[in-house]
Each structure stands twice: as C-alpha cells, then as structure tokens.
Biotite code that builds the C-alpha atoms (Angstrom):
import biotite.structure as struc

atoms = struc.array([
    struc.Atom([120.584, 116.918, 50.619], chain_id="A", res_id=1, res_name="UNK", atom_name="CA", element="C"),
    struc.Atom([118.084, 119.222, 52.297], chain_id="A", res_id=2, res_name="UNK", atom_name="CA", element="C"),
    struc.Atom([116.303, 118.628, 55.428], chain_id="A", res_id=3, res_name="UNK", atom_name="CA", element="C"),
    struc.Atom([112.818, 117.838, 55.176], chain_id="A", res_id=4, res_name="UNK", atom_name="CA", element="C"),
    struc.Atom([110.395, 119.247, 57.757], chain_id="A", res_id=5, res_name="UNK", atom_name="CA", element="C"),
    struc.Atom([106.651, 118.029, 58.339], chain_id="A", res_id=6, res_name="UNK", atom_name="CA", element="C"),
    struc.Atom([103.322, 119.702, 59.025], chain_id="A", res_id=7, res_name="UNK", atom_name="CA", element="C"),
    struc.Atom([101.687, 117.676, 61.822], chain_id="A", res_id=8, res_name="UNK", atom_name="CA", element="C"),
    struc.Atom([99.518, 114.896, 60.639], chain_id="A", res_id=9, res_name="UNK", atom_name="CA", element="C"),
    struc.Atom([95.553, 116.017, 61.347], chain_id="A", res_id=10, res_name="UNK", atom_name="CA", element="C"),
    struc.Atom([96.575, 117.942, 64.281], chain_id="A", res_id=11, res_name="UNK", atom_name="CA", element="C"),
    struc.Atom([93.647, 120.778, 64.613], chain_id="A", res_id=12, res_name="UNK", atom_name="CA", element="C"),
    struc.Atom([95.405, 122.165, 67.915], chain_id="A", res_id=13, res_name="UNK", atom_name="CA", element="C"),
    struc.Atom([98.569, 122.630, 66.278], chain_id="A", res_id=14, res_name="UNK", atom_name="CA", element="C"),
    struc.Atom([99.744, 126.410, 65.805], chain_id="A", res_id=15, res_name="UNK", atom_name="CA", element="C"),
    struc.Atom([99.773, 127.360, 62.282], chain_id="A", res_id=16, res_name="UNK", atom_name="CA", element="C"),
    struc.Atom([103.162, 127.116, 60.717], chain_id="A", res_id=17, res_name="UNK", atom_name="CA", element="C"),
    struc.Atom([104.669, 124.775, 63.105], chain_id="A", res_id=18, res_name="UNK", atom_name="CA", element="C"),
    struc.Atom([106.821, 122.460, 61.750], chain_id="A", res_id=19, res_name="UNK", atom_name="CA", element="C"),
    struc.Atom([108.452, 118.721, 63.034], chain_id="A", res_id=20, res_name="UNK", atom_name="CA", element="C"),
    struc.Atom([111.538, 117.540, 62.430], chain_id="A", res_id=21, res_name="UNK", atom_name="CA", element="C"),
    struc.Atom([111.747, 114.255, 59.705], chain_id="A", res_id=22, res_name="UNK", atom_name="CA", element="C"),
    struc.Atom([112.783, 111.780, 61.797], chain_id="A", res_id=23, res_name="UNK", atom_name="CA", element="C"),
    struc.Atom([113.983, 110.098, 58.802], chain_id="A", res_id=24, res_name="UNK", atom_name="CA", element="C"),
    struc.Atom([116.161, 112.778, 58.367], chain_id="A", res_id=25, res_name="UNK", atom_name="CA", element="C"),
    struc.Atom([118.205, 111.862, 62.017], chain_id="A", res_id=26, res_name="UNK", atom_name="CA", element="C"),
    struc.Atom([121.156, 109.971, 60.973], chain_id="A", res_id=27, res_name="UNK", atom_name="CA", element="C"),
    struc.Atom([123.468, 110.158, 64.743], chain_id="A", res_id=28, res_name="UNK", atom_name="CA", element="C"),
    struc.Atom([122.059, 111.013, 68.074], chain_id="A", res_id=29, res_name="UNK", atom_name="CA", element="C"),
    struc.Atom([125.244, 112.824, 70.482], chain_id="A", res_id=30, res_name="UNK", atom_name="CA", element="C"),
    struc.Atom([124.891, 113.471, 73.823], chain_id="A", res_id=31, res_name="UNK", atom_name="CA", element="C"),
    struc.Atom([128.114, 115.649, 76.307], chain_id="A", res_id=32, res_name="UNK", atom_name="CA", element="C"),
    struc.Atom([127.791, 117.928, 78.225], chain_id="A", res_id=33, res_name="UNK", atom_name="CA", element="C"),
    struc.Atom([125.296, 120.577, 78.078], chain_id="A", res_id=34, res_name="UNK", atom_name="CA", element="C"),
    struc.Atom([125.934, 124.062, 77.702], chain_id="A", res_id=35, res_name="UNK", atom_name="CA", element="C"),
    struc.Atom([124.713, 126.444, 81.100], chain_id="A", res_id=36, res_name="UNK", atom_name="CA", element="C"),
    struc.Atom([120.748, 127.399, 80.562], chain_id="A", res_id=37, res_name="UNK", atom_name="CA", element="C"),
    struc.Atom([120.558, 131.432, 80.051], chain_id="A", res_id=38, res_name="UNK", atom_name="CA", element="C"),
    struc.Atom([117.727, 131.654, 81.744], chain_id="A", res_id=39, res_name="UNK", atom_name="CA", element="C"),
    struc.Atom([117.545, 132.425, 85.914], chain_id="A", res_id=40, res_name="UNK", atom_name="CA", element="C"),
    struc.Atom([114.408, 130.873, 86.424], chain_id="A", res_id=41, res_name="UNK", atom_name="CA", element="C"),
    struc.Atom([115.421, 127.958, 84.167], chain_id="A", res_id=42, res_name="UNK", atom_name="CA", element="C"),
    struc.Atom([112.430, 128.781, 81.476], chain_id="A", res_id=43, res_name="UNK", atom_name="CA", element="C"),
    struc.Atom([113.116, 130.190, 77.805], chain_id="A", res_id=44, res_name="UNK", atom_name="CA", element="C"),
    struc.Atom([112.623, 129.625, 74.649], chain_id="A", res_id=45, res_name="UNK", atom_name="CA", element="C"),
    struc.Atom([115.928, 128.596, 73.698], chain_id="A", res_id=46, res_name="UNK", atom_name="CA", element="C"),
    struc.Atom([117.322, 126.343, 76.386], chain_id="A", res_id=47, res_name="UNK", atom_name="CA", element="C"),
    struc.Atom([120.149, 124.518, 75.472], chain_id="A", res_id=48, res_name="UNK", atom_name="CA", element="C"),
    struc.Atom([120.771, 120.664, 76.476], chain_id="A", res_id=49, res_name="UNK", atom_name="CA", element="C"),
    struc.Atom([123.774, 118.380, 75.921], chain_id="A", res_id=50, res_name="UNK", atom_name="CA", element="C"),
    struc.Atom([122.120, 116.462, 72.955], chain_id="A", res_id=51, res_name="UNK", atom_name="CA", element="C"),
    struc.Atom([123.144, 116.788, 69.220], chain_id="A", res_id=52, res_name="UNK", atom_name="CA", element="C"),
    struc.Atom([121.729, 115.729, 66.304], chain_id="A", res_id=53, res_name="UNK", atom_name="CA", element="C"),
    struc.Atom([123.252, 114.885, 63.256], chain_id="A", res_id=54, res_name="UNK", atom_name="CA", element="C"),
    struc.Atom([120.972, 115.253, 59.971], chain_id="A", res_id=55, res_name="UNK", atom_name="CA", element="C"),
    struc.Atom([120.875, 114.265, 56.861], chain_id="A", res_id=56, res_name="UNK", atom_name="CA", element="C"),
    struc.Atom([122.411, 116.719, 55.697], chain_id="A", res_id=57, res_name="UNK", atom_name="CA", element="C"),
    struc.Atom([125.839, 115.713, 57.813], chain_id="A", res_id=58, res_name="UNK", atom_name="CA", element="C"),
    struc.Atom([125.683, 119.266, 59.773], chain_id="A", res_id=59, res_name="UNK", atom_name="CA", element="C"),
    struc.Atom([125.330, 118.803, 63.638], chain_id="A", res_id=60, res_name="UNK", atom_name="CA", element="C"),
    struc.Atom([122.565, 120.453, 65.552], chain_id="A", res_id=61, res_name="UNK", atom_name="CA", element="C"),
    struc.Atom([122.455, 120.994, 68.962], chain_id="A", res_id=62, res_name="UNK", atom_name="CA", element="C"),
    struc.Atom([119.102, 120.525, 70.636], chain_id="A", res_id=63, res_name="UNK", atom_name="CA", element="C"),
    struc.Atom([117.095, 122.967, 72.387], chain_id="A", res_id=64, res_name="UNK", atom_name="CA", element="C"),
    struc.Atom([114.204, 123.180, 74.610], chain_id="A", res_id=65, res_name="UNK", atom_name="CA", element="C"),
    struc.Atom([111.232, 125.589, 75.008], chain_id="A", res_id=66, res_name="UNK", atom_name="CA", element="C"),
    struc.Atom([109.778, 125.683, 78.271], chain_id="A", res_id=67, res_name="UNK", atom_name="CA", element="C"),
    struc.Atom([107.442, 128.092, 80.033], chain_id="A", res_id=68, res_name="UNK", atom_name="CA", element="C"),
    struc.Atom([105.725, 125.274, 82.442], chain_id="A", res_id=69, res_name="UNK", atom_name="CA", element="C"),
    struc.Atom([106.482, 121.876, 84.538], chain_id="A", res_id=70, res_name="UNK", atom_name="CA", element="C"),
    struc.Atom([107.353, 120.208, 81.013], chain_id="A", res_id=71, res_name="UNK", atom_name="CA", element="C"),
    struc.Atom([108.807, 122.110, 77.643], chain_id="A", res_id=72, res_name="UNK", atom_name="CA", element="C"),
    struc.Atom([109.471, 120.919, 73.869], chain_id="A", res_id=73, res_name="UNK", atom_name="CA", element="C"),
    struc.Atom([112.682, 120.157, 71.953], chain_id="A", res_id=74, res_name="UNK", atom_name="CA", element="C"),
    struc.Atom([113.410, 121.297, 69.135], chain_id="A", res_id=75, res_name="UNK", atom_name="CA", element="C"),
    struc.Atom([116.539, 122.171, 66.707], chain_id="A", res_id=76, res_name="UNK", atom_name="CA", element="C"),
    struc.Atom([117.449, 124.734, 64.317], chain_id="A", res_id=77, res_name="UNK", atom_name="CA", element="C"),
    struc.Atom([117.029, 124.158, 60.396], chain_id="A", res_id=78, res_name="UNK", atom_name="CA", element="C"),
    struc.Atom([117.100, 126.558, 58.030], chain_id="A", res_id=79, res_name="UNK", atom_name="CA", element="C"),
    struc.Atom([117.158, 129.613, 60.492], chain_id="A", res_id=80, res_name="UNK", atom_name="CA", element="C"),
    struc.Atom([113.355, 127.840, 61.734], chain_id="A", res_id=81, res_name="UNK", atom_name="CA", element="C"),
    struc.Atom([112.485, 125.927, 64.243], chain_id="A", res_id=82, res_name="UNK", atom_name="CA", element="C"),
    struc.Atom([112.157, 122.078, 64.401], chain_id="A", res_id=83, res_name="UNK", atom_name="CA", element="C"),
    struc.Atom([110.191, 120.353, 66.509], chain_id="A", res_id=84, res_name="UNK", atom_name="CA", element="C"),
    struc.Atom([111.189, 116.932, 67.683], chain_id="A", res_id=85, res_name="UNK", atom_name="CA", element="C"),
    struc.Atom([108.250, 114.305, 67.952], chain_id="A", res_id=86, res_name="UNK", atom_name="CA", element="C"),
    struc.Atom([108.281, 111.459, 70.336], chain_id="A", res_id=87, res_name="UNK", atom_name="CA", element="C"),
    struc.Atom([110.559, 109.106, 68.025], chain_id="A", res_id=88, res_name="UNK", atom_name="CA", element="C"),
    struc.Atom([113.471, 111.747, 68.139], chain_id="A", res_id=89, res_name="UNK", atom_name="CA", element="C"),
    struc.Atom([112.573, 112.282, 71.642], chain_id="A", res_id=90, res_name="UNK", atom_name="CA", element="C"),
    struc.Atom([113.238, 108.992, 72.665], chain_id="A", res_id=91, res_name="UNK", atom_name="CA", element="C"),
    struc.Atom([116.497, 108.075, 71.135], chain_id="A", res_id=92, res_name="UNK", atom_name="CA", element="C"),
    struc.Atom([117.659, 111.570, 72.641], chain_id="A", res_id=93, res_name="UNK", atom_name="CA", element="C"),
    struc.Atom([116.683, 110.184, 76.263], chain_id="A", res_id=94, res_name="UNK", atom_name="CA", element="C"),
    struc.Atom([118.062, 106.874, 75.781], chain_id="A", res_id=95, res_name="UNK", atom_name="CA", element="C"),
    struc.Atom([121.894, 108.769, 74.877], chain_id="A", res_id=96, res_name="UNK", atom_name="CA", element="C"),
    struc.Atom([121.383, 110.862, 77.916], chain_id="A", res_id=97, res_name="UNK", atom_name="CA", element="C"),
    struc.Atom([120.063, 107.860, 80.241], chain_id="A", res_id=98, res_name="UNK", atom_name="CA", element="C"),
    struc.Atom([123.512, 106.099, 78.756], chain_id="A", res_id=99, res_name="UNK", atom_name="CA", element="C"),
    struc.Atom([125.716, 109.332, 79.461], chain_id="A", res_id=100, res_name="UNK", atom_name="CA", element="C"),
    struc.Atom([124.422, 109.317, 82.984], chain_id="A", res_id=101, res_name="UNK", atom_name="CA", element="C"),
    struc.Atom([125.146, 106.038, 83.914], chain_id="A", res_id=102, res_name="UNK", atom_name="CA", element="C"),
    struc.Atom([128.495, 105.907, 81.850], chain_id="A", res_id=103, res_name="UNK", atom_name="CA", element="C"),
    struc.Atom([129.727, 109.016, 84.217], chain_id="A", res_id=104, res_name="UNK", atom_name="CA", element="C"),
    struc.Atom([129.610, 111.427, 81.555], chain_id="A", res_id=105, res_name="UNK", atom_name="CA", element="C"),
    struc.Atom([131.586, 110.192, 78.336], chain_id="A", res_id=106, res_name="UNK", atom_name="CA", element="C"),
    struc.Atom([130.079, 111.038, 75.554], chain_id="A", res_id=107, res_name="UNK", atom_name="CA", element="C"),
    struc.Atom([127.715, 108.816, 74.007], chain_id="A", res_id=108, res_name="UNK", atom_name="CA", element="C"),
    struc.Atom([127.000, 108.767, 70.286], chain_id="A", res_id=109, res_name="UNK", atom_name="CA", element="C"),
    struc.Atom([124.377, 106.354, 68.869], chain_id="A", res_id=110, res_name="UNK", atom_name="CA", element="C"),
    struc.Atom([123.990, 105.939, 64.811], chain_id="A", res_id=111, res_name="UNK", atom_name="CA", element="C"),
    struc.Atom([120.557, 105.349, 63.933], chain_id="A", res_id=112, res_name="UNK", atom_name="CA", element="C"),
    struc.Atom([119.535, 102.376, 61.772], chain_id="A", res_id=113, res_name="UNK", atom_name="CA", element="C"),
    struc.Atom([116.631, 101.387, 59.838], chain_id="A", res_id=114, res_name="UNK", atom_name="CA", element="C"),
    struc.Atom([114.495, 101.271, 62.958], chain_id="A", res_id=115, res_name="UNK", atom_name="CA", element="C"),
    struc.Atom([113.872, 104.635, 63.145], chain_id="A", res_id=116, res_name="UNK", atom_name="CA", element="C"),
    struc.Atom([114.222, 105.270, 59.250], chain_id="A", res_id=117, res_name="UNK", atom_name="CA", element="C"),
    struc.Atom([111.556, 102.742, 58.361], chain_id="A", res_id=118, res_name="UNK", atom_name="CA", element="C"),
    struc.Atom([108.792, 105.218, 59.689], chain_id="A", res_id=119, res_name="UNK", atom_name="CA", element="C"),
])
C-alpha cells in the first residue's frame, strides 16, 4: 500500500511543492534514543530525533527536523521526498517522547487507533 502525501489545504503561504504527511497513513508512533545531531550549531536540514514512525506501508521512518531558527519542522522521508508532519503527527510524537522522559528512557511505542485515523 503506498503512502499518501497531501498538498496543504488553502494554504497561499505554503512553498510550492511541499507536501504533508497523511496522518491517516501513521499506524505506530516509536520513540529511543536519538541519534547525535550533525550539525555544530545544532541547525540543519536533516536533524535527526529519537522518534519513528511506522506507515502504512509497515516500513519504519525515522523522524527528522529542519531548523534554521528558535523553532524547526519535522518531517520524514517517503519516496526519496520529504514529508512534512502537521500538528496531529506532531502531537502523538511529543506525547511518546514526554512518556520516554519520564519512563527513564525505555522505549515507548504507541499504536494509533481510530482517533487519529478518523480525520
């Protein structure tokens, strides 16, 4: 089954040919450890974090973010293109970390149900 990415909905700011991430398409959110950001200053464009996703498509994805200011953008990889997550995906991502954090780093994976599938 193919991923399916989105064009944003009525978004005249958006850069042409960016492209979001399903969220229907999200089946298991993973969170570990993170792999060591690239970067010296700690901006990039391809920063990696400790979260996973797992797709429809039942292939893993680690999440990355983009950041060249105080605040950057996640994203994964699908397709050889870039993903963007929107706030949906965004959330569930920060709700495995803020469990990983308090659960002194075990891994945390959370299966997605029909909440998050219904939109």
């Amino acid at each position: 089954m193919a991923v399916q990415l989105t064009l944003p909905a009525d978004s005249p700011t958006a850069p042409e040919g960016m492209r979001y991430l399903n969220p229907r398409a999200i089946t298991r959110v993973h969170y570990g450890d993170s792999r060591p950001n690239p970067y010296a200053y700690g901006y990039g464009r391809r920063i990696p974090t400790g979260g996973m996703l797992t797709l429809s498509d039942n292939r893993a994805r680690r999440v990355y973010a983009m950041c060249y200011g105080n605040s950057g953008s996640l994203y994964v990889i699908v397709g050889g293109r870039v993903a963007h997550l929107d706030s949906w995906a965004e959330g569930y991502l920060e709700d495995a970390r803020d469990t990983w954090a308090r659960e002194a780093g075990a891994s945390v994976v959370r299966e997605i149900s029909g909440d998050l599938k219904a939109l």
